[in-house]
C-alpha positions in Angstrom: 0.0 0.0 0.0 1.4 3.7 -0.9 2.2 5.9 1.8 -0.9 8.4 2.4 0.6 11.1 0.8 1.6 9.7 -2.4 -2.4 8.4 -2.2 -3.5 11.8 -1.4 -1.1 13.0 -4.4 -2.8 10.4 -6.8 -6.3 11.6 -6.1 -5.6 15.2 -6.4 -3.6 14.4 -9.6 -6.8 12.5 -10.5 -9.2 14.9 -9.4 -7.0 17.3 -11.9 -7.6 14.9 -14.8 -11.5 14.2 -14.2 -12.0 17.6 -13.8 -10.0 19.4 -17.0 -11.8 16.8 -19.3 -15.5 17.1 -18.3 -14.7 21.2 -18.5 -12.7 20.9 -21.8 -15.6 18.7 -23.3 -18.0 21.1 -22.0 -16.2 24.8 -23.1 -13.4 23.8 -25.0 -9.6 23.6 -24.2 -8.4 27.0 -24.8 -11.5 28.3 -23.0 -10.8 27.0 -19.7 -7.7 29.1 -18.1 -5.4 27.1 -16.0 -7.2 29.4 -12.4 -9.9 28.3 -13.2 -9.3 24.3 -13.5 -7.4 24.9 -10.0 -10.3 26.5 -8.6 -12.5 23.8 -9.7 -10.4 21.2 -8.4 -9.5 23.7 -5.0 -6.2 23.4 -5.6 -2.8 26.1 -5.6 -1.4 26.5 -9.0 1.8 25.0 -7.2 -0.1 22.2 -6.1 -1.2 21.4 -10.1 2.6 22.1 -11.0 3.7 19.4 -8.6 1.3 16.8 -10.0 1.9 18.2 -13.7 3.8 19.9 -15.9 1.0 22.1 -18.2 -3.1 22.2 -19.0 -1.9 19.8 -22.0 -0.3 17.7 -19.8 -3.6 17.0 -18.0 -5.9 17.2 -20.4 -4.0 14.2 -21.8 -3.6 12.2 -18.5 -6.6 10.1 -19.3 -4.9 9.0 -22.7 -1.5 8.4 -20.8 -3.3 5.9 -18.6 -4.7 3.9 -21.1 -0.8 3.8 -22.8 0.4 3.0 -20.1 -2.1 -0.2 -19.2 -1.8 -1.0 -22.9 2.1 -0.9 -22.4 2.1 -3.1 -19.5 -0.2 -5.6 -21.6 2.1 -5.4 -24.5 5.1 -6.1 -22.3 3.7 -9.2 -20.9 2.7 -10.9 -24.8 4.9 -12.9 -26.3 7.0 -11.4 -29.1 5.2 -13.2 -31.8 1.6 -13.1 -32.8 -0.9 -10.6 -33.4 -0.6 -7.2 -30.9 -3.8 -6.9 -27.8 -5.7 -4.8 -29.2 -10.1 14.1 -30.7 -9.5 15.5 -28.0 -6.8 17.8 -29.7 -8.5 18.9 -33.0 -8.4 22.8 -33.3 -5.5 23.5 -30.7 -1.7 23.3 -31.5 -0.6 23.2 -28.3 -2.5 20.3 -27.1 -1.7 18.8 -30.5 1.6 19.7 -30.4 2.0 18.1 -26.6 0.0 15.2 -28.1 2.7 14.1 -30.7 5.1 14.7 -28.3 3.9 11.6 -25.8 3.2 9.5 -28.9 6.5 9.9 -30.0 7.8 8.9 -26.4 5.1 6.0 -26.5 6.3 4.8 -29.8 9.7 4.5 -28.2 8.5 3.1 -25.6 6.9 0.5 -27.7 9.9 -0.2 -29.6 12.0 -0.9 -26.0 9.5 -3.1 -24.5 9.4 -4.9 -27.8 13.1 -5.8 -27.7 13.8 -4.8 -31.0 16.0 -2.0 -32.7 14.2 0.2 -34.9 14.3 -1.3 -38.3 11.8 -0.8 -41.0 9.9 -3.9 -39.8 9.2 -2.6 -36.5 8.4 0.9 -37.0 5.8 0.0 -39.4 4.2 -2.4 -36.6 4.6 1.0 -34.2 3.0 3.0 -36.4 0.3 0.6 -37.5 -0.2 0.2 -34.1 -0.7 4.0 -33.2 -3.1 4.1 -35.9 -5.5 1.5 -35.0 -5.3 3.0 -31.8 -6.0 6.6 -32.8 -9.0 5.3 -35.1 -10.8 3.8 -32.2 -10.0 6.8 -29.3 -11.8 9.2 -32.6 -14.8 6.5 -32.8 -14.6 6.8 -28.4 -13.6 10.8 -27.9 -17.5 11.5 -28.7 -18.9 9.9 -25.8 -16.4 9.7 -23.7 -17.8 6.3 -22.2 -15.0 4.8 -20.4 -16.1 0.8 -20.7 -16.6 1.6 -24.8 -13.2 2.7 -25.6 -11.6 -1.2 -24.7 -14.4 -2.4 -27.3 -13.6 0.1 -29.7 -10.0 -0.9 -29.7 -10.7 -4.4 -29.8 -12.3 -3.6 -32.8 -10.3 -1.6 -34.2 -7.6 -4.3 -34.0 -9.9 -7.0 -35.0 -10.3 -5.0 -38.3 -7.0 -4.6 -38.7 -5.7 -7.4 -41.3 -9.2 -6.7 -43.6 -8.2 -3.4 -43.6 -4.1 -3.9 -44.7 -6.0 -6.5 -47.3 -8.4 -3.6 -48.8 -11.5 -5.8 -48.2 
C-alpha cells in the first residue's frame, strides 16, 4: 500500500484529470484558463505544478493511462503473434503536446518490444498508433469509459481486412 501522501497525491492528480476533461468537453480547451481548472479542483497553481507539468499535460492524463495499461499488456505478450488490441482537434498546443507523448510511446513500444528500430518494427509501431487513434476518434464523442476497450478491440480485429483492402 502507498504511503498516504503519495495516495493523497494520486487523487488530487486524479481529481486534476477528471475535472479538466469534463470542462474541456463542455467549453473547450483554450476556453478554460489554468485558475480556473485549479479553482475547480480547489487546488494552488503549485499544487497542479507538482502533480503536472501544463493544461496539456492534464488534459492528456486520461490518454496516458490507457498507454500505459496497454504498455504493461504489450510487455507481458509474447514477441510473436498478433498485438492486444479528438480531443486535440483545433489546438496546437495540445496537439503539439500530443505528438510529443506519442513519440515517447512509440519509443516506448519499440523498447519493451526488444527490438531495434528497423523498418519492420516501426511499421508495426505506427500501425499500431493508428489503429489506436482510429478507435479513441470513434470513443472521444462519448467519452464512455467501458466503450473505448471495445472500440480498440475492434479496431484491431479489423485490422488485417483493412491492410488487405476488403
Amino acid at each position: 500500500m502507498l504511503p498516504l501522501r503519495e495516495r493523497k497525491k494520486l487523487r488530487t492528480r486524479q481529481a486534476l484529470a477528471e475535472t479538466a476533461v469534463a470542462m474541456f468537453t463542455e467549453r473547450g480547451f483554450d476556453a478554460i484558463t489554468l485558475d480556473e481548472l485549479v479553482d475547480a479542483v480547489e487546488v494552488s497553481q503549485r499544487t497542479f505544478f507538482r502533480n503536472l507539468s501544463s493544461k496539456e499535460d492534464v488534459a492528456l492524463t486520461a490518454i496516458k493511462q490507457l498507454w500505459e495499461t496497454y504498455l504493461g499488456v504489450l510487455a507481458e505478450q509474447p514477441r510473436s503473434g498478433p498485438l492486444p488490441g479528438v480531443l486535440t482537434e483545433g489546438c496546437a498546443a495540445l496537439h503539439a503536446h500530443s505528438l510529443r507523448y506519442c513519440a515517447e510511446v512509440k519509443s516506448e513500444i519499440v523498447r519493451v518490444l526488444g527490438g531495434r528500430p528497423d523498418l519492420q518494427l516501426r511499421l508495426l509501431v505506427e500501425v499500431v498508433i493508428g489503429t489506436w487513434n482510429c478507435a479513441l476518434a470513434e470513443w472521444s464523442p462519448s467519452g464512455e469509459r467501458d466503450l473505448l476497450p471495445v472500440l480498440v478491440n475492434r479496431a484491431f480485429d479489423t485490422l488485417p481486412a483493412a491492410l488487405a483492402l476488403e
